[in-house]
N, C-alpha and C positions, 0 to 999 in steps of 0.2 A: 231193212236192217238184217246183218248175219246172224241170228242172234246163238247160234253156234260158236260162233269167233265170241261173242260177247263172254257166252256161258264158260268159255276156253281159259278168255284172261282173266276172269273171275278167281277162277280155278288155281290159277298162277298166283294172285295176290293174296290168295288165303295161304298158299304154299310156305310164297315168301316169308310172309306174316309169323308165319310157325316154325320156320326156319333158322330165324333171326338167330344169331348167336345171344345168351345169356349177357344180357348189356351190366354194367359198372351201376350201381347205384349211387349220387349224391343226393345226400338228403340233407339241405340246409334250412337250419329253423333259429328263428331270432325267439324274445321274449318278450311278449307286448307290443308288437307292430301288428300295425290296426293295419286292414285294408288301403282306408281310404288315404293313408301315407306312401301309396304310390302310386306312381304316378300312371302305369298305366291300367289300373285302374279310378282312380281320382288325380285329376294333374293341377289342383285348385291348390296345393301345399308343397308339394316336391318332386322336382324333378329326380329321378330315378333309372339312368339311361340302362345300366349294368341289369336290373333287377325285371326293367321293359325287356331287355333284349330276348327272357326266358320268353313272354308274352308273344314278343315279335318272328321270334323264332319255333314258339311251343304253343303252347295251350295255358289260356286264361281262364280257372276255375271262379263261379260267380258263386255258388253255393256248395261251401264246403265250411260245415259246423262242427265248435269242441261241442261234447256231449254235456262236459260239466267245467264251464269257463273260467280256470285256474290253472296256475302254473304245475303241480305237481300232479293232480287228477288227468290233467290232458297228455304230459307224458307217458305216464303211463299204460292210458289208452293207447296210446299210440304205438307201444313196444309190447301189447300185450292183445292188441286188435278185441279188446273187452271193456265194455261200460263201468263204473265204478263201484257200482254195489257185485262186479261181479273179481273184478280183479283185485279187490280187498282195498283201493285207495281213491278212497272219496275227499279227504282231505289233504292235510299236511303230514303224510304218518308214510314212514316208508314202503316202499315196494320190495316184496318177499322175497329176496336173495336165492329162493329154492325156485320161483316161478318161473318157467322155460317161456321166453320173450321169442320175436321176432329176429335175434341176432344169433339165440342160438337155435335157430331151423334154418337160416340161410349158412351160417358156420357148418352143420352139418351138411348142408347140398354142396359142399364145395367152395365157399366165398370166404374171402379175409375180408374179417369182418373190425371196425372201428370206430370210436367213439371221441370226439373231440370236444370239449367248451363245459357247458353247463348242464350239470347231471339232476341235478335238484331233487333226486328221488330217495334220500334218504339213506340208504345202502351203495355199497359201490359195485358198479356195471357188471354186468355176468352175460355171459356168450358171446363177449367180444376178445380177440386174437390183444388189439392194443384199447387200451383206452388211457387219457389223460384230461382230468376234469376238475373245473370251479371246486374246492370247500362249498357246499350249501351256494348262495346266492353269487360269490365271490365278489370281485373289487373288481373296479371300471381300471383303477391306475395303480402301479404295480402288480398285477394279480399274481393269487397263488397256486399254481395248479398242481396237481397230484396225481399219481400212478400206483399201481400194487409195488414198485419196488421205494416208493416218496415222494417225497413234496419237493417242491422249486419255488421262489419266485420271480418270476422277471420281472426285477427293480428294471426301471423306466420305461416299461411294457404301458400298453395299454392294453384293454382286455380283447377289444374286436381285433386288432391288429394282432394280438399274440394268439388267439385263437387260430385266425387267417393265415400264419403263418407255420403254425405247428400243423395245418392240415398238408399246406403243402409239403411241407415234408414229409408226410407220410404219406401224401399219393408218391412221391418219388422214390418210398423207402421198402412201397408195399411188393409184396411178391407179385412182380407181373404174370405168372404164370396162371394167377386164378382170376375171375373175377370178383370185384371189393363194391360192398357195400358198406358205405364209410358215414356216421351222423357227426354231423358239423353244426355244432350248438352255441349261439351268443346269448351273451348277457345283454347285452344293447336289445332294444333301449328299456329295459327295465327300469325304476324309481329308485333312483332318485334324479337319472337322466343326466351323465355327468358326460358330456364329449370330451373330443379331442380338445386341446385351448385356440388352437388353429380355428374351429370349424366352429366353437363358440361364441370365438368373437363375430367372425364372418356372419353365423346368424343370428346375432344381435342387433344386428342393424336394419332385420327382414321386418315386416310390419303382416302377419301371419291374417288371412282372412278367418273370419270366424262363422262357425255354423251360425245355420238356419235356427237353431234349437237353443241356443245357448242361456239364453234366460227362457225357458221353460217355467210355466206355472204350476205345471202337475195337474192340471184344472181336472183333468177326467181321471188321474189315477190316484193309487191308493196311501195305506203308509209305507209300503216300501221303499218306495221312491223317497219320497217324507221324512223318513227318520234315516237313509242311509247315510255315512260321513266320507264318503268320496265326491264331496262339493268342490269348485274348482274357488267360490268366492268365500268358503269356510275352512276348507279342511289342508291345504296345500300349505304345506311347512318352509321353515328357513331354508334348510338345507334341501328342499325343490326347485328355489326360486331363485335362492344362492344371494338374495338383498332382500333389504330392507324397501317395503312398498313407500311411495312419498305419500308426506303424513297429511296430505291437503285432498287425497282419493278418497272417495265413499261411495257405496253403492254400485252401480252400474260400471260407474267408471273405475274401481277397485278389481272390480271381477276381471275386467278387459286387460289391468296390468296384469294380474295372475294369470289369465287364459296366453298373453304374450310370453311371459317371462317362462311357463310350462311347454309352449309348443314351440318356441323359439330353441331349448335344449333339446328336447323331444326329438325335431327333424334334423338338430347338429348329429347326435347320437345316427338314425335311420341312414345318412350321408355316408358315415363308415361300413355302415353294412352293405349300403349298395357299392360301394367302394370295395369291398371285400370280395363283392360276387363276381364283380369284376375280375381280380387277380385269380379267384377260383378255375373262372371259365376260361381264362389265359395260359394256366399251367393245363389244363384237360387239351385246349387245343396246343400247346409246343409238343406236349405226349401223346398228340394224334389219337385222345382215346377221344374228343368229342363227342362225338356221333353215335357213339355206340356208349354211352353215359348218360343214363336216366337222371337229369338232374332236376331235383326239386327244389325250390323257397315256400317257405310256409313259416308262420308263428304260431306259440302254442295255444293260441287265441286270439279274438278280436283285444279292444280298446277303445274307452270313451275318447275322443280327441275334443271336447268343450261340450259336445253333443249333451243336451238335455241339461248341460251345464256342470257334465261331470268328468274325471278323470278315471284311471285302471276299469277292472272289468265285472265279470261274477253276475252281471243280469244277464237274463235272455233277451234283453232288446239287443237289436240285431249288430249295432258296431259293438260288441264283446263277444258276443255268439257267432259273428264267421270270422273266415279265416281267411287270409291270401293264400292262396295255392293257383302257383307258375308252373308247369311241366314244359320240362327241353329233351324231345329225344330223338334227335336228327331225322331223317325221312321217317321215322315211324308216327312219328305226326304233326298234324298238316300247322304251317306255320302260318299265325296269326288266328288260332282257331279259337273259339270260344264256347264253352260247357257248362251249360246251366242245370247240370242234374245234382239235384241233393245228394248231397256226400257227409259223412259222420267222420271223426279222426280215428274211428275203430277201423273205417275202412284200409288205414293206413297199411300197415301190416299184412293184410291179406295182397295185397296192390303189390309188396317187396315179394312175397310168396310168388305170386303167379309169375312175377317176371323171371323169378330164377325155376320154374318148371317145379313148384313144389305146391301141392295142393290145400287147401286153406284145412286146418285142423278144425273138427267138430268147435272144438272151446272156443276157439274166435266167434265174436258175433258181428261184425263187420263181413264186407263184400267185396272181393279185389274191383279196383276202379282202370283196369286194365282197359276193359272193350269200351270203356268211354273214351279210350285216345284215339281212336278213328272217329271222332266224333259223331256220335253217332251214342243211344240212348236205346238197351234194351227192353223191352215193352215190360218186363218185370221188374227194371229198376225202383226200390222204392219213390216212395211219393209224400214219403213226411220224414221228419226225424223227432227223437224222443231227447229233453234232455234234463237235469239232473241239477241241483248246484246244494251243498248242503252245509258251506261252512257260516254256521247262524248260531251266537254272535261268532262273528270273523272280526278281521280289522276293522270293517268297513260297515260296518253294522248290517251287514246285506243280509236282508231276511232268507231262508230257504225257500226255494221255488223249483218245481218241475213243468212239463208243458211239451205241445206239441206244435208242430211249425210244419205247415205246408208249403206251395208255391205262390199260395197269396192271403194265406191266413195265419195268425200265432193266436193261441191262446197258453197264457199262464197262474199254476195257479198256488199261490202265497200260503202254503198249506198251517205253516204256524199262526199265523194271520187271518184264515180264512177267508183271504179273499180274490177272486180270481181278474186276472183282466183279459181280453182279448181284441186282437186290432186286422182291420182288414190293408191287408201289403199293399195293396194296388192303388187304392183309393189314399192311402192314410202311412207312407212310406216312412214317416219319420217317427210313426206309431205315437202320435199325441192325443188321438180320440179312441178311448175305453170302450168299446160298443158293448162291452158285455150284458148289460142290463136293457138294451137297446129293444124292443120288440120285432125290429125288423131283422135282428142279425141270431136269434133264439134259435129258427132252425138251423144256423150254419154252426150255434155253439154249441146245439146238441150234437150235432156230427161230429164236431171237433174233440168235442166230450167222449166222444165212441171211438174215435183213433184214436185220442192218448191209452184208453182203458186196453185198446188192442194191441198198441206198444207195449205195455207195461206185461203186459203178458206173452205176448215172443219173445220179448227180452230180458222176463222172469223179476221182473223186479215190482212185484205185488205183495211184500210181506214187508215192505215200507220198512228196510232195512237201510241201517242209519241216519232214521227220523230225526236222530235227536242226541246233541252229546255226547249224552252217558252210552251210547250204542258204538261210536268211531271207534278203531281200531285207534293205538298210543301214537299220540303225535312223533313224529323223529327229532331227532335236534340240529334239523339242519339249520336251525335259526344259531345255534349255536358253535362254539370251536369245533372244529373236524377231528376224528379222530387224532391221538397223537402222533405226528410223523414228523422227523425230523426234515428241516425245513432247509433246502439249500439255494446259497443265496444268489 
């Protein structure tokens, strides 16, 4: 072998590498799409061609975790590359209108920068050139979207489809002279899970396979699980299921109408948005910007899909706690590739940084996930992640928990509660046996004991700040009317 020539072209492809022109960022994120709702990553529920195509053409991210598995705590990480005790939004409470985010460091490197869909953060967006977004939660049909200069609604809009479509027009409307990183935010499939009426009926007739898990007994864990009310055969309401269950159902076969009638809207909803990503990556290639378009799909967290026999999110067992993450970005890498390295949504943000040649700021605690798209895993990539959840009571009565998650272990621990549980990945995938009190698994949960202790201290959050209530920062009113703007019709 030459290994001259070798060392030559070597040399060339880190060039190229470095060379690359500053690519277009899309970064599309739903709300509440679980993983295993597509298809290529689980093809047992929906087919998903639009949403595959990123996978088929990019890279299929297997572990990539919210730090604290909620809608408004994860965006924020994600615009803010910071954990929640540290960017001040652990809960439901707005994001600091004065905190310099991810859009305004790539706004100043040069990029037009925008924001489309679902903001949910309480305040409205800062360091973005346009933005136009949901009131709070907003509406699947008619929605109202808003601007610094008003409100709109588009009567007979649907929400994914008016989302999908105001993006295009602003990649058509953006100044091509810079490069744009643009977030493209749905409401789908959020709860109450309303589709199109097209796609509702169509999957009314589907007959939905149901998890492995679905009547779960709890047999090895705690009261968490026990007393929380995101049951799919107690807690799912009228307006989830849109009817009246038949009144001759009981028990098992009750559950299995509800588990239908929830994942039956659920995957109509998911079908828009792959439908969506579709027309997305339609208008990047007629504008020839493809290739040079970092585009991403992600949700802002996993989702129960029957699993354990629950619905929405807020645990750390693992369909709430990861995430779908597709990356497409033409020859910069390798297509069909798939990357199993622990990734946090803090890393987000650092990830938009590098690519636009700007260096990750101390205050991030996140890590750009750049050199993992040559697939390819540096020897110092972490090797756990640390995570968080603290709205207790919340809706759902989910107790507070923190905890640490390796490549084949979790341990969590119910600190209001006192009780912890821990499960081995490999062995025990669906995390139904508690080993915690197990004697054989003691040395592996002392260690594990010693990694969360060693997270909690890189990541400075050892003064058990917003333990409880009376500590949270004021919740925002996005549950509530939007500020006043006159509304056009």
């Amino acid at each position: 072998m030459n290994y001259s020539l070798l060392f030559f072209a070597l040399a060339l492809s880190t060039v190229a590498w470095s060379q690359t022109p500053r690519p277009n960022i899309l970064f599309v994120m739903s709300d509440d799409h679980a993983a295993q709702a597509i298809s290529a990553y689980d093809a047992r529920l929906i087919c998903t061609p639009n949403l595959d195509r990123l996978a088929h053409e990019g890279m299929r991210f297997t572990r990539v975790f919210a730090a604290n598995a909620i809608c408004t705590p994860s965006r924020a990480t994600i615009l803010t590359g910071q954990y929640s005790h540290i960017n001040g939004v652990p809960v439901f409470n707005a994001l600091d209108p004065e905190k310099r985010t991810v859009a305004h460091r790539l706004r100043d490197a040069g990029y037009y920068t925008s924001m489309i869909g679902k903001w949910h953060l309480g305040s409205d967006p800062q360091g973005f050139d346009h933005w136009e977004i949901f009131p709070g939660q907003g509406a699947y049909y008619d929605p109202v979207l808003y601007t610094r200069e008003g409100s709109k609604k588009y009567t007979g809009g649907y929400a994914t489809e008016v989302v999908t479509q105001l993006a295009i027009q602003e990649l058509r409307s953006r100044p091509k002279e810079k490069p744009f990183f643009m977030m493209v935010h749905h409401k789908a499939p959020h709860r109450p899970w309303q589709p199109l009426p097209r796609l509702a009926e169509k999957w009314k007739k589907r007959v939905i396979p149901e998890p492995e898990t679905l009547f779960d007994s709890y047999a090895t864990r705690g009261d968490a699980i026990r007393n929380q009310k995101q049951s799919i055969a107690r807690d799912l309401k009228f307006e989830d299921v849109k009817e009246t269950p038949p009144t001759n159902l009981v028990g098992q076969a009750l559950t299995r109408w509800y588990y239908q009638r929830y994942m039956q809207d659920y995957l109509a909803c998911i079908e828009s948005i792959d439908d969506s990503m579709g027309e997305l990556l339609a208008e990047l290639e007629q504008q020839k910007i493809l290739d040079n378009t970092l585009v991403i799909y992600t949700s802002d967290q996993g989702f129960f899909l029957g699993e354990h026999g629950l619905y929405d999110k807020r645990f750390m067992y693992e369909e709430c706690l990861r995430m779908p993450f597709l990356v497409r970005w033409g020859k910069q890498i390798k297509a069909g590739s798939v990357q199993n390295a622990i990734c946090v949504n803090c890393d987000f943000a650092p990830t938009f940084l590098d690519l636009a040649g700007v260096a990750t700021p101390a205050e991030m605690q996140g890590t750009s996930m750049k050199p993992l798209f040559s697939g390819t895993t540096p020897n110092t990539w972490r090797t756990s992640m640390y995570y968080r959840y603290y709205h207790d009571p919340g809706d759902h009565n989910t107790a507070r928990h923190y905890g640490v998650r390796t490549a084949t272990h979790k341990l969590i621990y119910f600190d209001g509660l006192d009780q912890w549980e821990c499960y081995d990945l490999i062995r025990d995938p669906h995390e139904l046996n508690n080993i915690y009190t197990e004697p054989a698994a003691q040395s592996c949960v002392a260690e594990l004991k010693a990694e969360l202790h060693r997270l909690q201290v890189e990541l400075k959050d050892t003064e058990n700040r917003y333990a409880d209530r009376t500590t949270w920062p004021k919740e925002s009113s996005y549950r509530k009317a939007p500020a006043q703007r006159k509304v056009k019709p």
